[in-house]
C-alpha positions in Angstrom: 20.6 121.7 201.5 18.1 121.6 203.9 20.3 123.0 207.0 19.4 122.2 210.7 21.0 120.0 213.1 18.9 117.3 211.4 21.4 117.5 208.7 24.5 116.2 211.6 22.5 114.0 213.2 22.0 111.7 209.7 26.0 112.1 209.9 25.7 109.7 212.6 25.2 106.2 212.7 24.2 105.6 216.1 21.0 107.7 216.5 17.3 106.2 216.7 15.7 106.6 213.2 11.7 106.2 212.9 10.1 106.4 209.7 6.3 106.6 209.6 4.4 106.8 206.4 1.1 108.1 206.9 -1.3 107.2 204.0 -3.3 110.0 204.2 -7.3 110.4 204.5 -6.7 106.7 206.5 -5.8 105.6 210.0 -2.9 103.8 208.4 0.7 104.6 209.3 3.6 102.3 208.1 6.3 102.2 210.7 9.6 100.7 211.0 8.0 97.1 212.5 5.4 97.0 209.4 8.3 97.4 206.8 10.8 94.9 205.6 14.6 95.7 206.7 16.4 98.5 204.7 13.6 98.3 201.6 12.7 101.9 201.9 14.2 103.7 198.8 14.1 107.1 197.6 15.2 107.9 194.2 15.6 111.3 192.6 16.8 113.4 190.2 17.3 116.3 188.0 19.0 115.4 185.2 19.4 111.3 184.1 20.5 111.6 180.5 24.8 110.8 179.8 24.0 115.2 179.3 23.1 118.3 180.9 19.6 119.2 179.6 17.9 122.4 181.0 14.3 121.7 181.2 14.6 118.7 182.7 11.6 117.2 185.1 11.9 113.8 186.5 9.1 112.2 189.0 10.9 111.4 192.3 10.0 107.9 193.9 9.5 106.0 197.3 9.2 102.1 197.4 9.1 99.5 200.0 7.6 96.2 201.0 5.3 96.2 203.4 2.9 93.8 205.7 -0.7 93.6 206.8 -1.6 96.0 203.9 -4.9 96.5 203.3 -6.1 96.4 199.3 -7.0 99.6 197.0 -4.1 101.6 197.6 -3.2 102.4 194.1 -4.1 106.6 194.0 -3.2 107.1 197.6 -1.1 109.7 198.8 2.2 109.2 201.7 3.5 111.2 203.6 6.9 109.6 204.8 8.0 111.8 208.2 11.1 110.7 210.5 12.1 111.6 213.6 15.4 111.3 215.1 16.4 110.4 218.6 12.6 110.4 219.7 12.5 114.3 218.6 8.9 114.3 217.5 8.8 118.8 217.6 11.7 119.1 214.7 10.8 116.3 211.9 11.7 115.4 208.5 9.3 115.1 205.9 10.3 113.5 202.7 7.2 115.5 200.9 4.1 113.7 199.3 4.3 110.8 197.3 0.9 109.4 195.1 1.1 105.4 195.1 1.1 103.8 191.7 1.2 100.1 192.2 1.0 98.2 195.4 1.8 94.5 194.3 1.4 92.0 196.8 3.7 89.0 197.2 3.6 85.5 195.8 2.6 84.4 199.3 -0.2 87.1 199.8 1.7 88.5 203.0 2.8 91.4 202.1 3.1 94.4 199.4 5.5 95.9 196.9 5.0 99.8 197.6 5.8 102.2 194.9 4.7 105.6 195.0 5.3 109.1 192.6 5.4 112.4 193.4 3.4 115.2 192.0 5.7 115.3 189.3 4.6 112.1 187.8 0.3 114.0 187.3 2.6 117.3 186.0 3.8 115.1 183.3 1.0 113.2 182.2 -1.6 115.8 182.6 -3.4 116.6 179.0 -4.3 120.5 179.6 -5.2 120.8 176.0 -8.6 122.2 177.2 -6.6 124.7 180.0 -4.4 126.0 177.0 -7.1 126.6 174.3 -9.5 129.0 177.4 -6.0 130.9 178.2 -6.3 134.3 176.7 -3.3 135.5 175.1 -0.8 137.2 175.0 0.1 137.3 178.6 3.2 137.1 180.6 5.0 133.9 180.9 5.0 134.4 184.7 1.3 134.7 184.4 1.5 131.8 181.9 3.3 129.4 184.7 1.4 130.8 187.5 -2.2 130.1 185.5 -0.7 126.5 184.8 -0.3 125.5 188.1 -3.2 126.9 189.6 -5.0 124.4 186.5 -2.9 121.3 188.1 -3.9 122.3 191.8 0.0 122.2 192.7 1.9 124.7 194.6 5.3 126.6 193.5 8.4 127.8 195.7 7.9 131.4 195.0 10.6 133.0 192.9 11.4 135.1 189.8 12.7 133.8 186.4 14.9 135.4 184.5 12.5 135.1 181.4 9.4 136.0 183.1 8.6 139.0 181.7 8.9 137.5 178.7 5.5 137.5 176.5 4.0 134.2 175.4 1.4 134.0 172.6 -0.5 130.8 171.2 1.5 128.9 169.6 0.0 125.6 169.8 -3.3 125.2 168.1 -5.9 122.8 167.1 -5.5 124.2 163.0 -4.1 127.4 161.3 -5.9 129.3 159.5 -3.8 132.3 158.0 -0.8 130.2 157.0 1.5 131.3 160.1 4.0 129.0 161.7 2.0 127.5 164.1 2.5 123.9 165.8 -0.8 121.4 165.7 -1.3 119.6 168.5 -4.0 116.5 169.1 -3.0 117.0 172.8 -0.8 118.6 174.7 0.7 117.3 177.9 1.8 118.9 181.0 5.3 117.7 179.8 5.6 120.1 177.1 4.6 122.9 179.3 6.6 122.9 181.8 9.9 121.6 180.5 9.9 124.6 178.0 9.2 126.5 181.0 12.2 125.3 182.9 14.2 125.4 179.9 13.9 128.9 178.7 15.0 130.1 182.3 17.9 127.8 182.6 16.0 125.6 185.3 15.3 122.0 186.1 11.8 121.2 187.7 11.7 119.2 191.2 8.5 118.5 194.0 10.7 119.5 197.1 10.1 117.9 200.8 7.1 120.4 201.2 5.3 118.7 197.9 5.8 122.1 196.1 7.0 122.8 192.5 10.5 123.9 192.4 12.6 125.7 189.4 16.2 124.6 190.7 18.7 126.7 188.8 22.7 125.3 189.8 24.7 127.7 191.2 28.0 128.6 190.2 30.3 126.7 192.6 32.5 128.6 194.7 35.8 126.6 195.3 37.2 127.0 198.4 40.4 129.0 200.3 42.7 126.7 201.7 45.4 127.8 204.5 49.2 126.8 204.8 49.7 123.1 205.0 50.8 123.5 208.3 47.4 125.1 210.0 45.4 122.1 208.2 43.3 120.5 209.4 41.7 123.2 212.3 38.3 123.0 211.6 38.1 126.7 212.1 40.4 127.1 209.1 39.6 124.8 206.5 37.5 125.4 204.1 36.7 128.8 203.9 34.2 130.6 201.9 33.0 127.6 199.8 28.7 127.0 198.6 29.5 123.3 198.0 28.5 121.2 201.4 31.9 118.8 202.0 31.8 115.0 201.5 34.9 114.1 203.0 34.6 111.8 205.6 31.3 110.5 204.9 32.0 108.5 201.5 32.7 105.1 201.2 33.4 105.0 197.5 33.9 107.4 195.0 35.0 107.5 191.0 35.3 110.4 188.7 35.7 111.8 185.5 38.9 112.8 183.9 37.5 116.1 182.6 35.3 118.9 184.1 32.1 119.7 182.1 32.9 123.0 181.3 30.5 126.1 181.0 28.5 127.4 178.9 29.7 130.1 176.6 27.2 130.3 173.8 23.7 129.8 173.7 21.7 129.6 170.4 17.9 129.5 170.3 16.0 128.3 167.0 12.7 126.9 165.9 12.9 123.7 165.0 15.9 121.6 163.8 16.2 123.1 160.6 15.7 126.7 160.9 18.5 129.3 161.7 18.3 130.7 165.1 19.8 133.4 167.4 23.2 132.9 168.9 24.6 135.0 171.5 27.6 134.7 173.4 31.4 133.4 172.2 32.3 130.5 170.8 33.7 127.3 172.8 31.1 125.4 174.4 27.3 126.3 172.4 24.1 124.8 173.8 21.1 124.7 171.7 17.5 125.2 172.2 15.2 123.8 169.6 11.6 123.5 169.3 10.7 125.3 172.5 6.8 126.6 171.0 7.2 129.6 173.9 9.8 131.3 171.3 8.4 129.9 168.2 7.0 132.9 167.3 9.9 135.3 168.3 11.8 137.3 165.9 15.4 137.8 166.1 15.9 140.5 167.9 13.1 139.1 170.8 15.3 135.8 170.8 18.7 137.9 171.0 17.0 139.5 174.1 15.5 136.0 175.8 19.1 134.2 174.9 21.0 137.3 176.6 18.8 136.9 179.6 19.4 133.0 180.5 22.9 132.1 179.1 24.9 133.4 182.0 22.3 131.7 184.2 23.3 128.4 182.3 26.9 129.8 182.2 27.0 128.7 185.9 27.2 125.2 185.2 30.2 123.8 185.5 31.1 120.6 187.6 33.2 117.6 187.4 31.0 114.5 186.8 30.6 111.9 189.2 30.6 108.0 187.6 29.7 106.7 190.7 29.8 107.3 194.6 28.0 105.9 197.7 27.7 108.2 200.8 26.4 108.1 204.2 22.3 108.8 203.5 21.6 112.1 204.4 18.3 112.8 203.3 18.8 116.9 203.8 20.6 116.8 201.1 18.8 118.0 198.3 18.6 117.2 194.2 20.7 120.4 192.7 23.4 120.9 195.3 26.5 122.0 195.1 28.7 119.1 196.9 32.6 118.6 197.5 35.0 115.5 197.7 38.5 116.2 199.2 40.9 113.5 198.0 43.9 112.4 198.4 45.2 113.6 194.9 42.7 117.1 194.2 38.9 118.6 195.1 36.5 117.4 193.0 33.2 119.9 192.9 29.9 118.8 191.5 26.6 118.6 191.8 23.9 116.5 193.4 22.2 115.4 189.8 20.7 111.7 190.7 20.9 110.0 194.2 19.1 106.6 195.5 18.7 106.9 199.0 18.2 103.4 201.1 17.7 102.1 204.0 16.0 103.3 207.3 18.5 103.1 210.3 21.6 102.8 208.7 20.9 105.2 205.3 23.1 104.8 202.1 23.2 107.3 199.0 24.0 106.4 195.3 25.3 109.6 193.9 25.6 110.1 190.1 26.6 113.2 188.4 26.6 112.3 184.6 28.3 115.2 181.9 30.3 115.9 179.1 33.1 117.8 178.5 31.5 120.1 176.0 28.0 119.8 174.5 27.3 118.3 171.7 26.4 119.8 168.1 22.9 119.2 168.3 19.4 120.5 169.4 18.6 119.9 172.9 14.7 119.8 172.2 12.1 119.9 175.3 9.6 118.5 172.5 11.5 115.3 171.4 8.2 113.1 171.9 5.8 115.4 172.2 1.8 113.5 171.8 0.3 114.6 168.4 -1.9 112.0 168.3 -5.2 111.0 170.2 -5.8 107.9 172.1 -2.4 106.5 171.9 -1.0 104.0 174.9 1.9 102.4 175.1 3.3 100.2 178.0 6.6 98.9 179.2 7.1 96.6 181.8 9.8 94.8 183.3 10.5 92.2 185.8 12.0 89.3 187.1 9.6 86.8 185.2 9.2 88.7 181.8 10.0 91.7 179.4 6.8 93.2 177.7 6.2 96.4 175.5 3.3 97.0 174.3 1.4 99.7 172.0 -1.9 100.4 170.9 -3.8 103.1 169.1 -7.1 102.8 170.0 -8.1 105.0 166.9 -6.9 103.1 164.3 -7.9 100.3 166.1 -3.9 98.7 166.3 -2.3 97.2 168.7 1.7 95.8 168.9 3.3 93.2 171.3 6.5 91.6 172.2 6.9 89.6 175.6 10.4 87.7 176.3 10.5 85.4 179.1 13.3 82.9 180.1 11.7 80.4 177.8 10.4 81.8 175.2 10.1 84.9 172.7 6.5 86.2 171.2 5.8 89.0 169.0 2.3 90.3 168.1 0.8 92.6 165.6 -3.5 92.9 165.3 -5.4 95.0 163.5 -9.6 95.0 163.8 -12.3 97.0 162.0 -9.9 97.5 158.7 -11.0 97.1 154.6 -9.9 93.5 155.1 -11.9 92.8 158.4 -9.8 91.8 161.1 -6.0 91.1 161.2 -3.4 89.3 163.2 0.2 88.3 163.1 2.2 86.5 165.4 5.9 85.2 165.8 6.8 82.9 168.8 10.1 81.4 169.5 10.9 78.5 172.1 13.7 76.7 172.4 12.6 73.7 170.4 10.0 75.4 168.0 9.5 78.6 165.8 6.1 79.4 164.5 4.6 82.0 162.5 0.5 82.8 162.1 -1.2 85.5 159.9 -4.9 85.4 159.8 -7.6 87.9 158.3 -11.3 86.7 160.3 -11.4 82.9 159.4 -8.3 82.7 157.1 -5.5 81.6 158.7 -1.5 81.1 157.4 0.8 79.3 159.7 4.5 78.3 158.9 5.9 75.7 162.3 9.4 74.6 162.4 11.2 72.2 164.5 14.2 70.1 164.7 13.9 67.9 162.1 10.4 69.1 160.2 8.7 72.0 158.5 5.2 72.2 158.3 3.0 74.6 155.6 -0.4 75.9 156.4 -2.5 78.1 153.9 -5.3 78.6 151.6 -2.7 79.4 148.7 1.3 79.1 148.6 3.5 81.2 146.3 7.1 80.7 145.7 8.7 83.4 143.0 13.0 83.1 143.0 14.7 83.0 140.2 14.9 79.5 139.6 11.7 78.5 141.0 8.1 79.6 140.6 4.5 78.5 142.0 1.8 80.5 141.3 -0.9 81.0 144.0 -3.9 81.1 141.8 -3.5 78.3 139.3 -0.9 76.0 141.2 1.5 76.0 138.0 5.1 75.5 139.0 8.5 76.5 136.5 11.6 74.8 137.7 14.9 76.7 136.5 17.5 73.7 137.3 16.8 69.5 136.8 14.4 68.2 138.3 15.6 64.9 139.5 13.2 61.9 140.9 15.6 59.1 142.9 14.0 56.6 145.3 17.1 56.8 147.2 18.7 60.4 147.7 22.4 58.5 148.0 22.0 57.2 144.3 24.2 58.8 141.5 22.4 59.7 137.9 23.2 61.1 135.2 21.2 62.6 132.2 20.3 65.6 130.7 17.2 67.5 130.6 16.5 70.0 127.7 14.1 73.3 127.7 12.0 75.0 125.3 12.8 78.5 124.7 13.6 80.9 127.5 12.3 84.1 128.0 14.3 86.7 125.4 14.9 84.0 122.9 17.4 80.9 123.1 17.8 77.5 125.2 19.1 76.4 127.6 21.1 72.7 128.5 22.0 71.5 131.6 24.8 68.9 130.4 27.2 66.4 133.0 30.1 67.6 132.0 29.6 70.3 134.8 29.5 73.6 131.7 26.8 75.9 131.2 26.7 76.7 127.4 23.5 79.0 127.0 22.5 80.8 123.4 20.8 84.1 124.4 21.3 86.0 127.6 21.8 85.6 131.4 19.6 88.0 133.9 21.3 87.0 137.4 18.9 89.1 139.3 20.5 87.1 143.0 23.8 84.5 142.7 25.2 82.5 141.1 27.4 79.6 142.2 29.8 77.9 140.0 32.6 75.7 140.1 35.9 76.4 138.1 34.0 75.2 134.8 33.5 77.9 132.4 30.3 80.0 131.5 30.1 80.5 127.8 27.6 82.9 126.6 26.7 83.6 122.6 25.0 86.9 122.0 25.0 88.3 125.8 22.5 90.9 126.4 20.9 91.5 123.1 24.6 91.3 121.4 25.0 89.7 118.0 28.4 89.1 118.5 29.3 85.4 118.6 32.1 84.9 121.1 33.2 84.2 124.6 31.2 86.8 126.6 31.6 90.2 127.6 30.7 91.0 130.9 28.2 89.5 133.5 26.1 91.9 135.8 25.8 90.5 138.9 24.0 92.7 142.2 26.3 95.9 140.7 29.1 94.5 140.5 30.8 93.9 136.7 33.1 90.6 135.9 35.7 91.1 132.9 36.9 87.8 131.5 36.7 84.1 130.6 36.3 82.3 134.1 34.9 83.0 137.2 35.8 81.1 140.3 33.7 81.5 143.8 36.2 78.6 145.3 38.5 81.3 146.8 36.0 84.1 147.8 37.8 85.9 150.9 34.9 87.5 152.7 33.5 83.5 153.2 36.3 81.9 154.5 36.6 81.8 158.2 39.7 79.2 158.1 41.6 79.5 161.7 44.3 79.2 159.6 44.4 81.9 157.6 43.7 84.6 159.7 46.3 86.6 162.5 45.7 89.2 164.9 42.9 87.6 166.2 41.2 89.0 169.5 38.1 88.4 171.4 35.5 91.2 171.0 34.9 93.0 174.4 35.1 96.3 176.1 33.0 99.1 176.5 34.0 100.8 173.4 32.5 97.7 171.5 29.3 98.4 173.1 29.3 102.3 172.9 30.1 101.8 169.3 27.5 99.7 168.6 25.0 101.6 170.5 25.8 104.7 168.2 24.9 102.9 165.1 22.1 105.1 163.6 19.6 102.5 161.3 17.6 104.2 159.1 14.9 103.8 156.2 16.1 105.0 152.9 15.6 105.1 149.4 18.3 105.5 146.8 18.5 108.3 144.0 16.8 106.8 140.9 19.4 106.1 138.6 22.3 105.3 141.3 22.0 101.5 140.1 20.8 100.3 143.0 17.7 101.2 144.3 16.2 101.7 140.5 12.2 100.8 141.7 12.2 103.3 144.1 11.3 101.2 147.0 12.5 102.1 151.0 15.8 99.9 152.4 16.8 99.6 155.7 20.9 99.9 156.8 23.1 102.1 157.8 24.8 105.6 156.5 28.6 104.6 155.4 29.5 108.2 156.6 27.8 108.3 159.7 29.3 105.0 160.3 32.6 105.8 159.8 32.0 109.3 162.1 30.9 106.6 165.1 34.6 104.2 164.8 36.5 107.6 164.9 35.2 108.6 167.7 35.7 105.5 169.3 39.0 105.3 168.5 38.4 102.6 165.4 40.7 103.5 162.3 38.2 103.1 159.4 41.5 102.3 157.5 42.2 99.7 159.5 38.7 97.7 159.4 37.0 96.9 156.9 33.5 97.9 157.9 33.0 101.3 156.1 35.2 100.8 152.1 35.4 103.1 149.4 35.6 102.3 145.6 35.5 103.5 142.3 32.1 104.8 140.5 30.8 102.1 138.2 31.1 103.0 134.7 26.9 101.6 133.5 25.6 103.5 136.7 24.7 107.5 137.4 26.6 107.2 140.5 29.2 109.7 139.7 26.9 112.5 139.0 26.0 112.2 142.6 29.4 111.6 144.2 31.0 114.4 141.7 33.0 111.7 140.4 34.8 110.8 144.2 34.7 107.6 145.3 31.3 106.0 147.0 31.2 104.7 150.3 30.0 101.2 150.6 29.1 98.9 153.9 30.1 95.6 154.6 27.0 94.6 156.3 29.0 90.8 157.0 31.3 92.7 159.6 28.3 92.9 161.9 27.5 89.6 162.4 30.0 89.2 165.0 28.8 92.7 167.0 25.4 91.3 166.7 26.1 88.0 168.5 28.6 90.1 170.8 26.1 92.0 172.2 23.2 89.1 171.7 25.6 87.6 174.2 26.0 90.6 176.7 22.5 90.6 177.2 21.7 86.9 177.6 24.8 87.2 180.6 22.7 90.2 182.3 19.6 88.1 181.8 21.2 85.0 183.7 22.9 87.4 186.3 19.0 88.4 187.0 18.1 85.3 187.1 21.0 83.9 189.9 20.2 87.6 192.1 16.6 86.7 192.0 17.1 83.1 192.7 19.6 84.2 195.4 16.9 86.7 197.2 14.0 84.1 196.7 16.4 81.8 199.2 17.2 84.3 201.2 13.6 85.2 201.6 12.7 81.3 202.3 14.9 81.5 205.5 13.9 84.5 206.7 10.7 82.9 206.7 11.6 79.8 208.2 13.1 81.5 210.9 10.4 83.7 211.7 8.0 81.0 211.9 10.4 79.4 214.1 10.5 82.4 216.2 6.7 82.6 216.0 6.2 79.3 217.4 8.9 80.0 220.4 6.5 83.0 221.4 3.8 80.8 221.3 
């Protein structure tokens, strides 16, 4: 909390609030007349994942519109002051803030301001070339201090609790002698400084001076309350409390039902699958993984490192905030310890992410995400870390269009996809390869979907509309079961009758015989709707009968004449004389037939569907399934299962994750140990897909009415101000 009467006067309403933004190195300054009404926003914060990760650094933000703004902005630095009630000797300044876009309006008239701070270059900085001219080992104070002084960016001076702690290279371009060493193609300012941060127990923050910050949260110290009967003399109440009281300046507030609770176990490893160090008692374990400042430790350096930061982490413990909007006070500060008096208890928590708005009459979004306990799982500062060179990737979002975008510029590659309100493109290219240069597209419109692959000249292109499909290629090849074409020669095999009627309404009858079909035997398709074959059936996809029965002589290589043994269809084995398809369950969708129906909503729809882990697999050879060793894609049955139970879904009750015997011709069992396997029903996700396809088309149209809403609200603010233009005149 930046203290000061400045932090009252925000408290109230009534007092005069100017704003300047002085771009510096220019005569510019953006006042209150050159900026639209209430589009100034600040957004910050110190933590934004669902939670609490030490090491955290997040960019802070300023944006506005603006008018009569001059081009070539982008890489300019503000400087937002404000004075309040005219007091021009006691200032606030919101720190510095680089701008990285300035987009001007559809009518040319004015400019979309949005502006980083430091934090943003701290991030993105490759200080490969710093690292490899350090000479180690050194201190990591000395490490930190040698880091910023490469960036050109001041630190709050201070002591970590780790800084005596000795930091060797870690991170080279090769190894040599064999050791456990991490190769990096670059390394970014990212992977410095959040293992930094984390190793301490800090978060990283450019403060209002537009220096680098380690915040560390404090233990919160709940306040002594008097006799019901003394309250509320502001002499009495609170007493003794760090948290900086709410109450009375918030206009909504919502909570969770739990406290995040401390810390009381730390454990510090290499990488996800090594064992680590753990210190402290069981309850509530945080781990660090794949820090490289401690990839080198042994255990007893680690034991010493984990004693020195857990009870630093220990001190964090807060109720989290779902949502809340305050009275702006811009003295508040990202990390501080804040109260809310109730009506029904205290709630104590930190200042985690805000989004300040507004000018004269200032607004704060307060979030405070946590969990009650963390979860069993590395808490890596190196999750994406850049191992690769020349790499680019994009993502950007508005109004008109969603694209993301992704090149590697030394494989020469490049990926696509753009959604707009009309219409859906996808796009893959590839130049300079053994092939020459490659391209695939996919684009979907309401009316049309088309498809195009083309290597240099030659070009592949599938269209489809309403009521035609159209084929375009140097060579087409079908291979199904029950019908071939082969690309080189043109020769076609048809596995069914091939019937030729000058009007598709007619009714024939006939019979058309084969020669003999691969493994011996023939094969006749007769009208009396049975299918007598001599030799054996290889159903490698369906097949779909009516109730007529299948008579099979010598199944599989077997000399025994007869009614048949069993068919093999997709694993599955069929004992008997008959098979019927006319009363399969999992196809009939019959309102009929089915109770307990209910509408799929609610947010533990969502979160459950959001959990689902896909993944690229290949099956065991052997386990009957995945016998040419090729790679899937699905879902774990386990893991599955894991997600509805913690979402309060009874895997006995739905039939999404089943279980079921080992088959008898398969080497299942020696994997399972003879229990039963777990098996998906991919069908039961249809309906979650279109749930959710649904849920997003509704937040797409609500975009689409706000931003319709704002472009008419825009038009008459216009109007009138031409109107009250022509009045002056």
């Amino acid at each position: 909390m930046i203290s000061g009467k400045n932090k009252e006067l925000y408290y109230t309403s009534s007092i005069d609030k100017q704003l300047n933004i002085e771009v510096v190195g220019t005569r510019i300054v953006i006042d209150n007349s050159m900026r639209e009404q209430d589009t100034f926003t600040l957004t910050e914060a110190l933590n934004d994942g669902s939670e609490l990760k030490f090491g955290s650094c997040l960019p802070n933000q300023i944006s506005f519109i603006a008018h009569d703004m001059p081009a070539g902005l982008v890489g300019k630095t503000l400087r937002p002051v404000e004075t309040l009630e005219g007091n021009e000797d006691d200032p606030f300044t919101y720190g510095k803030y680089k701008i990285f876009s300035a987009v001007p309006t559809a009518d040319r008239t004015k400019r979309q301001i949005t502006a980083y701070d430091a934090m943003y270059d701290i991030l993105n900085a490759d200080v490969k070339a710093w690292y490899a001219g350090l000479s180690f080992p050194m201190a990591l104070k000395q490490f930190r201090n040698s880091f910023f002084a490469h960036l050109g960016i001041a630190q709050e001076e201070t002591t970590l609790v780790n800084d005596s702690m000795t930091v060797n290279k870690t991170l080279v371009a090769s190894s040599s002698d064999g050791s456990t060493v991490t190769a990096e193609a670059t390394i970014s300012g990212k992977t410095i400084i959040e293992a930094i941060c984390e190793i301490n127990g800090a978060f990283g923050n450019m403060n209002r001076a537009g220096k680098f910050e380690y915040v560390i949260l404090p233990s919160i110290t709940s306040a002594l309350y008097p006799a019901d009967d003394l309250y509320p003399r502001d002499d009495l109440f609170p007493s003794d409390a760090n948290t900086e009281s709410m109450t009375g300046h918030y206009f909504t507030f919502d909570y969770e039902d739990f406290q995040s609770k401390a810390i009381t176990q730390l454990e510090i490893r290499a990488d996800d699958n090594t064992a680590g160090t753990i210190v402290g008692n069981p309850g509530n374990t945080y781990v660090i993984s794949g820090n490289f400042l401690v990839s080198d430790k042994t255990g007893a350096e680690l034991e010493q490192i984990a004693n020195n930061v857990l009870p630093i982490m220990a001190q964090a413990a807060y109720t989290p905030i779902k949502s809340c909007t305050t009275v702006g006070n811009p003295c508040l500060e990202i990390g501080d310890p804040i109260r809310f008096n109730t009506s029904r208890e205290i709630v104590e928590t930190y200042l985690l992410q805000r989004t300040l708005t507004g000018v004269q009459s200032k607004r704060d979004s307060i979030v405070a995400q946590g969990t009650e306990k963390h979860a069993v799982k590395a808490n890596s500062t190196r999750e994406m870390l850049e191992i690769v060179q020349r790499r680019t990737s994009k993502l950007e979002r508005n109004a008109d269009h969603l694209l993301s975008q992704y090149e590697d510029l030394e494989k020469q590659t490049n990926t696509k996809f753009e959604q707009t309100a009309d219409a859906i493109t996808a796009e893959a290219t590839r130049a300079q390869g053994a092939e020459g240069n490659l391209s695939s597209q996919i684009s979907i419109v309401a009316g049309e979907v088309s498809s195009k692959v083309s290597r240099g000249d030659v070009v592949s292109e599938i269209n489809q509309t309403a009521d035609t499909i159209s084929l375009r290629a140097g060579h087409l090849e079908i291979d199904c079961n029950n019908f071939q074409v082969d690309k080189d020669t043109g020769d076609a095999k048809i596995g069914g009758t091939l019937s030729f009627y000058e009007d598709f309404s007619e009714s024939h009858s006939g019979e058309i015989q084969y020669g003999k079909l691969p493994g011996g035997g023939s094969m006749g398709f007769n009208m009396n709707d049975s299918l007598n074959v001599s030799g054996s059936i290889f159903m490698n996809q369906s097949l779909v009968a009516t109730t007529s029965d299948i008579t099979v002589t010598g199944f599989s290589g077997d000399s025994t004449a007869g009614v048949y043994n069993k068919i093999h269809m997709s694993g599955t084995v069929i004992d008997g004389s008959k098979i019927s398809y006319s009363d399969l369950k999992s196809k009939l969708s019959d309102e009929r037939l089915k109770e307990d129906i209910s509408v799929l909503a609610g947010a533990e729809i969502e979160d459950f569907y959001m959990n689902l882990i896909p993944t690229k697999h290949r099956y065991k050879y052997g386990a009957g399934i995945g016998e040419d060793d090729k790679y899937q894609f699905g879902v774990i049955a386990q893991w599955t299962e894991k997600d509805m139970i913690g979402h309060d879904m009874d895997p006995d009750v739905y039939s999404v994750v089943r279980k079921s015997k080992t088959l008898d011709d398969t080497d299942e069992a020696q994997y399972t140990g003879g229990d039963d396997v777990y098996r998906v029903d991919y069908d039961q996700f249809h309906a979650l897909h279109i749930y959710m396809i649904q849920m997003q088309q509704k937040e797409i149209m609500n975009l689409k009415l706000e931003n319709a809403a704002l472009e008419g609200e825009l038009d008459i603010f216009n109007r009138r101000l031409k109107e009250v233009e022509a009045k002056l005149c």
